[in-house]
C-alpha positions in Angstrom: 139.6 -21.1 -185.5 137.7 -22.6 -188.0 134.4 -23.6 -187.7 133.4 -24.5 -191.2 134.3 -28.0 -191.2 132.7 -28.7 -188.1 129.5 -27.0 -189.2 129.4 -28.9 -192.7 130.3 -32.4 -190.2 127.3 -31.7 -187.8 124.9 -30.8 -191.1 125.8 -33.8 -192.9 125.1 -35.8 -189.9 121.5 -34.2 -189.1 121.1 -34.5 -193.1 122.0 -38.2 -193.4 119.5 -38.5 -190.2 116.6 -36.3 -191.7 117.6 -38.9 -194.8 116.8 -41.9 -192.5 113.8 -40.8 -191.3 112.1 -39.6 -194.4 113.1 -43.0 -195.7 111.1 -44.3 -192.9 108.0 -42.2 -193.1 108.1 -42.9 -197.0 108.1 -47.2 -195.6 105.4 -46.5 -193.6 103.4 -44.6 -196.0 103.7 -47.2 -198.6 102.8 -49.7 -195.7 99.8 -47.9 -195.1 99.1 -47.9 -199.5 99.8 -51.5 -200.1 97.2 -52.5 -196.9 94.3 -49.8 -198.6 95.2 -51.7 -201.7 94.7 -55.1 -200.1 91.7 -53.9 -198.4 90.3 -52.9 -202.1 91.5 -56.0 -203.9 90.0 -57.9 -201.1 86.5 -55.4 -201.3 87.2 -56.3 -205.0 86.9 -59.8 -204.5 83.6 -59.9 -202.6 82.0 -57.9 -205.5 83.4 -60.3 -208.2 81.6 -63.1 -205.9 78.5 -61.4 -205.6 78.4 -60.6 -209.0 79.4 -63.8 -210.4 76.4 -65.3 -208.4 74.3 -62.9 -209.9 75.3 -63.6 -213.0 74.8 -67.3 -212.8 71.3 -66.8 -211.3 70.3 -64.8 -213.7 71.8 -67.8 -216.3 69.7 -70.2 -214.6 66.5 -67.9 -215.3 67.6 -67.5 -218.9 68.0 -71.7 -219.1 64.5 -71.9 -217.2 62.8 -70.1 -219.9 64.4 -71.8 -222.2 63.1 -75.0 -221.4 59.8 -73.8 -220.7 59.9 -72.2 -224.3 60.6 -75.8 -225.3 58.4 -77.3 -223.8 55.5 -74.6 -225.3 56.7 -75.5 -228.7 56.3 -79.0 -228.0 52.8 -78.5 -227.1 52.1 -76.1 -229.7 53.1 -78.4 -232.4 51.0 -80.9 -230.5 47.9 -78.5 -230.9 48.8 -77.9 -234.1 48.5 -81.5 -234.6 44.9 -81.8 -233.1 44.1 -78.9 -235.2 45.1 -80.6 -238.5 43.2 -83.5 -237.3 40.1 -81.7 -236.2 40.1 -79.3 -239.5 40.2 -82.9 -241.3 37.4 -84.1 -239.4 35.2 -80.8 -239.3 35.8 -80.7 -243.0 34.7 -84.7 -243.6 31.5 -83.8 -241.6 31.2 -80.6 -243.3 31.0 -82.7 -246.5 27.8 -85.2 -244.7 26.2 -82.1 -243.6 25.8 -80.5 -246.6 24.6 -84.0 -248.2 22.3 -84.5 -245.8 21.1 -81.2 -246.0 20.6 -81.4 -249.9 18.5 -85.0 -250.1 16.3 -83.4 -246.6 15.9 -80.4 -249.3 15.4 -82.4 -251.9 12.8 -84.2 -250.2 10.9 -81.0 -249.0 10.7 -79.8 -253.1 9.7 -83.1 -253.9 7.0 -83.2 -251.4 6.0 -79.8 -252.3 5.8 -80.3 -256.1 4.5 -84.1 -256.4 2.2 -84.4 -253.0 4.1 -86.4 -251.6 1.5 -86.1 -248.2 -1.1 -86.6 -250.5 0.3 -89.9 -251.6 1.0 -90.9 -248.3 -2.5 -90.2 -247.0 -3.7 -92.1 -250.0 -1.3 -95.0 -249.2 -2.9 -95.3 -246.1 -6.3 -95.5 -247.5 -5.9 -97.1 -250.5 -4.6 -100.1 -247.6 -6.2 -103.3 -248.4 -6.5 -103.9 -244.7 -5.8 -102.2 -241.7 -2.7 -104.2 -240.9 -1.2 -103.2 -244.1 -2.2 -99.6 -243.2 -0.6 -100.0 -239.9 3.0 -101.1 -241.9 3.1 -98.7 -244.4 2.3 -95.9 -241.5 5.2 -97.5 -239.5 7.5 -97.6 -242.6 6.5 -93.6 -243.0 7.4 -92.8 -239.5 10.8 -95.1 -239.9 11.7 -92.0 -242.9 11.2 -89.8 -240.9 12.6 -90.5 -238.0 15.6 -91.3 -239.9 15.7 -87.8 -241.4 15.2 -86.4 -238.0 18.2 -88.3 -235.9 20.3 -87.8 -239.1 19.3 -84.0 -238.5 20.3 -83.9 -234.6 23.6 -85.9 -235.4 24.6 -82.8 -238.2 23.5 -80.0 -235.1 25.4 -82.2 -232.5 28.7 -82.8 -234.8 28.7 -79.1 -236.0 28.3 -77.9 -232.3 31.0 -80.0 -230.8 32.9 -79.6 -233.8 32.8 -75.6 -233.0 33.8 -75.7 -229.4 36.8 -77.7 -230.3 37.9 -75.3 -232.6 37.2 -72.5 -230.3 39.0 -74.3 -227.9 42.2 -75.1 -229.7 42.0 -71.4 -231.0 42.2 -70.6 -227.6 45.0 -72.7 -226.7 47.3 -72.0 -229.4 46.6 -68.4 -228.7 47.4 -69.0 -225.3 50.6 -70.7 -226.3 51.5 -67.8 -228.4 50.7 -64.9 -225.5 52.9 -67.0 -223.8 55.6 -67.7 -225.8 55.7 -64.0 -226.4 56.1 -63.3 -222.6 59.0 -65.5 -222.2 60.5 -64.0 -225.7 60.4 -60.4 -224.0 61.5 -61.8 -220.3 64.3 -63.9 -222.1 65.6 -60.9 -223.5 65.1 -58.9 -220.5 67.5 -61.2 -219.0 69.8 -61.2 -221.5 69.7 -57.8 -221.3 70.6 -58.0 -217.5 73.0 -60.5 -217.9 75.1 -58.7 -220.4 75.1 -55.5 -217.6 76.4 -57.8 -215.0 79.2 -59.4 -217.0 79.7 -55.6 -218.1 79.9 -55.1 -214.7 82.1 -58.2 -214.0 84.3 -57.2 -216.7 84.8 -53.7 -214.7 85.2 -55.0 -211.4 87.9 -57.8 -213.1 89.6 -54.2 -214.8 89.9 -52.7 -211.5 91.0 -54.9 -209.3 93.6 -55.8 -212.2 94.2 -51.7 -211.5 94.4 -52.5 -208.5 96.7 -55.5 -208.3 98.8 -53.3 -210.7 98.9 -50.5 -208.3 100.1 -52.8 -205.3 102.8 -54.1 -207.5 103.8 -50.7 -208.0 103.9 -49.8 -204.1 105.9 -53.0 -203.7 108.4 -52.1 -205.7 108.1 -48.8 -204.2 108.7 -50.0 -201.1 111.3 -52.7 -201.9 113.1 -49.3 -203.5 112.5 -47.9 -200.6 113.6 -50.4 -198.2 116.8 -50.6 -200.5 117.1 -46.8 -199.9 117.1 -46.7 -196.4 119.4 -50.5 -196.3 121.9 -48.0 -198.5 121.4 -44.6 -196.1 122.4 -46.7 -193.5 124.8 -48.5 -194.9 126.2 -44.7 -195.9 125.9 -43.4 -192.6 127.1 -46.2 -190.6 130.5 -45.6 -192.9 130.1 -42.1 -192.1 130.4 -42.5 -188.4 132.5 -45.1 -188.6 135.1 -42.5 -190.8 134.2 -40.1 -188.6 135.3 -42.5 -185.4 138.4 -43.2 -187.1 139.3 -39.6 -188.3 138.4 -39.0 -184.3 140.8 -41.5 -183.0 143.4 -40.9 -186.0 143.2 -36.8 -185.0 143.5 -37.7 -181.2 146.4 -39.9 -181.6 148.4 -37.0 -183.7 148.4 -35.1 -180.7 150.5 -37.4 -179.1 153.4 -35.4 -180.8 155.5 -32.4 -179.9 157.4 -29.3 -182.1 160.4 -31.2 -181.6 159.0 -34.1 -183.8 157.5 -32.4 -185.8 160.1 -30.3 -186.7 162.7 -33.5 -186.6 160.1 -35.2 -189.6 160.8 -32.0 -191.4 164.7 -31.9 -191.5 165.2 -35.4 -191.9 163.0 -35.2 -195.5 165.7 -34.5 -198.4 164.5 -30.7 -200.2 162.6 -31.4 -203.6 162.9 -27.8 -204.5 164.7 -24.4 -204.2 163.1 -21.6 -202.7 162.9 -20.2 -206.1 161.9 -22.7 -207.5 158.9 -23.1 -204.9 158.0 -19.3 -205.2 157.2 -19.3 -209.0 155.1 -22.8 -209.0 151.7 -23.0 -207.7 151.3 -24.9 -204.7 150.2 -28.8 -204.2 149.3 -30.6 -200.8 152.2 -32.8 -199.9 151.2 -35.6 -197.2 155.0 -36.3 -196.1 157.3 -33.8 -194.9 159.7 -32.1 -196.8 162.6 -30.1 -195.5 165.0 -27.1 -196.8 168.4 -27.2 -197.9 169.0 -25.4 -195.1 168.7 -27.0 -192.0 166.4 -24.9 -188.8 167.7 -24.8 -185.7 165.5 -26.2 -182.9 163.6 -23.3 -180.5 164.6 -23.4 -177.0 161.4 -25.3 -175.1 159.5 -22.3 -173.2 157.1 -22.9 -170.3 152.9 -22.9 -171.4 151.5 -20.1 -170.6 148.5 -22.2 -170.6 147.7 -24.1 -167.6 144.1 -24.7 -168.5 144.8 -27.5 -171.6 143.6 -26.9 -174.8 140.2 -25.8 -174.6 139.7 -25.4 -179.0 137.6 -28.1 -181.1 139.5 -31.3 -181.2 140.4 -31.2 -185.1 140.1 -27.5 -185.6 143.7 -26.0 -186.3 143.5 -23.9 -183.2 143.2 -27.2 -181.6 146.1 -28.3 -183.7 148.9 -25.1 -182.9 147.8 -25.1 -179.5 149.0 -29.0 -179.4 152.4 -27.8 -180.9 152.4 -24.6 -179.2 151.1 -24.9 -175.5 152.8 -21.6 -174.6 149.3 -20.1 -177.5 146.3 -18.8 -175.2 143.4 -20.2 -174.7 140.2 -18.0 -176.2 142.2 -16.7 -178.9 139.2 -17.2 -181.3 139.1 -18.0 -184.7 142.6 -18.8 -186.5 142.5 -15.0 -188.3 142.3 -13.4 -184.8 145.7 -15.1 -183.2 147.3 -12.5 -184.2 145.7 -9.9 -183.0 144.7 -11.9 -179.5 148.7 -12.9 -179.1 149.6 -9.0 -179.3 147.3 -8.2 -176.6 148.5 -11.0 -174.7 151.4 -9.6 -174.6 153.4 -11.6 -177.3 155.6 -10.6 -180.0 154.1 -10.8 -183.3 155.9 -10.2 -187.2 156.4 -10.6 -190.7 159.4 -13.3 -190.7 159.0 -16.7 -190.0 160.7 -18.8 -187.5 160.4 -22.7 -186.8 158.3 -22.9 -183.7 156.3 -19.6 -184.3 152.7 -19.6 -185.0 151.9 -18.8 -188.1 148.7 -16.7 -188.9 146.8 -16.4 -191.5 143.7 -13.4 -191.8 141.6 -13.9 -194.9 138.7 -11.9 -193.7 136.9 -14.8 -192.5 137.4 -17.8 -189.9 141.7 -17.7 -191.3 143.9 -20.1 -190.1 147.1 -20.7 -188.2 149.7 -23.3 -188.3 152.8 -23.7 -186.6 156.5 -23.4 -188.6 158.8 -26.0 -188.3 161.3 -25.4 -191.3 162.4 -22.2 -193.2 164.2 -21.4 -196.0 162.8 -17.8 -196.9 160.2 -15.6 -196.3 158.8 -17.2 -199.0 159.3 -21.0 -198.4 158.2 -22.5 -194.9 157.3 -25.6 -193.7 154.6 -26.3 -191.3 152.7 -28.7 -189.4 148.8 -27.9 -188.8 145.2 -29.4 -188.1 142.0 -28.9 -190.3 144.0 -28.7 -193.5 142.2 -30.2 -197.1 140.0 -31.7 -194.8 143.1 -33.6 -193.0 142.0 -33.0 -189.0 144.9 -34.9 -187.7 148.3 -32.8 -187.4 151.0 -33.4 -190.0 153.0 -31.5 -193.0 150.4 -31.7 -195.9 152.1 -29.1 -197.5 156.0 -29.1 -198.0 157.4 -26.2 -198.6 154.9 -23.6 -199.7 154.9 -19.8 -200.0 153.1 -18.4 -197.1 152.6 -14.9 -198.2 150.5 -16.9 -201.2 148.7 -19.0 -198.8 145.7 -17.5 -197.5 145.0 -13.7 -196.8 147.8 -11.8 -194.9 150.0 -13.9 -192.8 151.4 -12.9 -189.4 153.8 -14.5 -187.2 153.5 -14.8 -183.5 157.0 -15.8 -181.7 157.1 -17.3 -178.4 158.5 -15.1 -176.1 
């Protein structure tokens, strides 16, 4: 009996299964991916927000400070203004100051070289009445009152003159200190604001990554989902070739040696015997027959009453179909031979339509049963499980069996 078929049918079956369900796992995996990358675009997302808003925060800083650097200008071209003015000023009172301050020194010389005390103490006297005394002493203190508030108006102009440049140094210092602060916080900004659009410019990189990443798990998965649409696809014509190779092989056991060895007489030969023995052999899916026509075997009662107990396709299962009189338990199709004997059956070397056919090539073998003969070397048989045919029919025409497969022995019905 052989089993090989069978055992490469029930592997490609648990393959094409294992198939399916790695295809599965592999959807679900790239489920699982493409939601982590969602989940990161999404994380993505919230730190392009967040970071955009610090971004324009810190752009509404940098705009603050320029304004308020403006606006410092503005006043510092405004104190430079007043300090034009007041220089002006200072220096047009300089100019009175330093007149006054010659013709009061003038005055002092001239009093110290001419007498000019003397002359007025002798004004006085000289008087020619006291009421002209009084006038010119009046007229005297009139000078000199006049030098003294001219005096006090120098020291008061020069002092207020002072603190106003003193405080319009201040001021435009002031300005300046400041002006420098913003300068250095300005570019501290900028300085920050350049990291965060860095930043942004990262974040945009690797969510593009990312996006990139998902679009490569989608088509993953639409591959994979293509895969598995195709494995089924594959294995639902599987089983559905396998249904139909199931209902074709039970349907050919609705036959009987008699038919089957009609089909092969009624075929015209293609070929002598000779002619058959020195060309190689090719599968044949109709029936030929011999020039010679084989006489039908006398129906024999089973020696089976327990059906056919063999794998439905197997060719045990096939020449137990043709030959009910075979035993059950036989084994493999290279041990017939060898079972039959022990059964108590005739077994030989020359072939005869309606004997069983048995062929020991070490391993599972095969048998077949004959149902035309020209020669030892030119038979025709019907069989199961041949080129991958599991329904019973001649797939063979007229072969040589002795070329076949291993040793062949024949077991007659007795």
């Amino acid at each position: 009996m052989k089993k090989k078929l069978l055992t490469t049918i029930l592997l490609s079956t648990v393959a094409l299964s294992q198939v399916a369900t790695v295809i599965n796992v592999t959807a679900d995996s790239t489920d699982d991916k493409i939601a982590a990358q969602n989940s990161k675009i999404d994380s993505l997302n919230a730190q392009q927000v967040s970071a955009q808003a610090q971004v324009d925060q810190i752009q509404a800083q940098v705009s603050e400070i320029k304004k308020q650097q403006e606006s410092l200008q503005a006043e510092n071209d405004r104190l430079n203004e007043e300090s034009a003015r007041l220089s002006a000023e200072i220096e047009e009172l300089s100019k009175n100051i330093v007149a006054r301050q010659e013709s009061l020194a003038n005055q002092a010389r001239s009093a110290q070289t001419t007498g000019t005390a003397t002359n007025y103490i002798n004004a006085i006297v000289s008087s020619g009445s006291i009421t002209e005394a009084i006038s010119r002493v009046s007229a005297m203190n009139e000078i000199a009152n006049a030098n003294n508030k001219m005096l006090e108006e120098q020291k008061r102009d020069k002092e207020a003159i002072d603190i106003k440049q003193k405080e319009n140094n201040d001021a435009i210092n002031t300005v300046i200190a400041n002006k420098q602060q913003l300068d250095d916080d300005a570019q501290t900004l900028s300085t920050k604001e350049a990291e965060l659009k860095a930043a942004q410019l990262s974040l945009a990189v690797e969510k593009s990554s990312a996006e990139n990443e998902k679009n490569a798990l989608l088509a993953e998965k639409a591959a994979a989902e293509k895969a598995a649409a195709e494995a089924a696809a594959a294995e639902a014509a599987y089983r559905a070739k396998q249904e139909a190779e199931r209902q074709a092989t039970v349907a050919s056991a609705n036959t009987s040696l008699q038919a089957q060895v009609q089909a092969a007489t009624q075929a015209p030969a293609t070929q002598t015997p000779a002619a058959q023995a020195s060309q190689p052999q090719a599968t044949v899916a109709t029936p030929a027959t011999n020039n010679t026509v084989a006489t039908t075997p006398v129906a024999r009662t089973s020696y089976s009453s327990a059906g056919n107990t063999y794998p439905v396709g197997q060719c045990t299962w096939g020449a137990k179909i043709l030959a009910p009189w075979a035993g059950n338990y036989w084994g493999n199709g290279g041990q017939w031979a060898a079972s039959a004997a022990a059964a108590g059956f005739r077994t030989g070397s020359q072939p005869q339509v309606g004997a069983i056919a048995c062929w020991n090539d070490g391993g599972y073998g095969h048998v077949a049963v004959v149902t035309a003969v020209q020669s030892t070397t030119s038979i025709q048989v019907s069989e199961a499980n041949y080129a991958g045919n599991q329904s019973i029919g001649n797939y063979r025409g007229w072969f040589n069996p002795t070329t076949a497969q291993g040793t062949v022995t024949y077991i007659y019905p007795n």
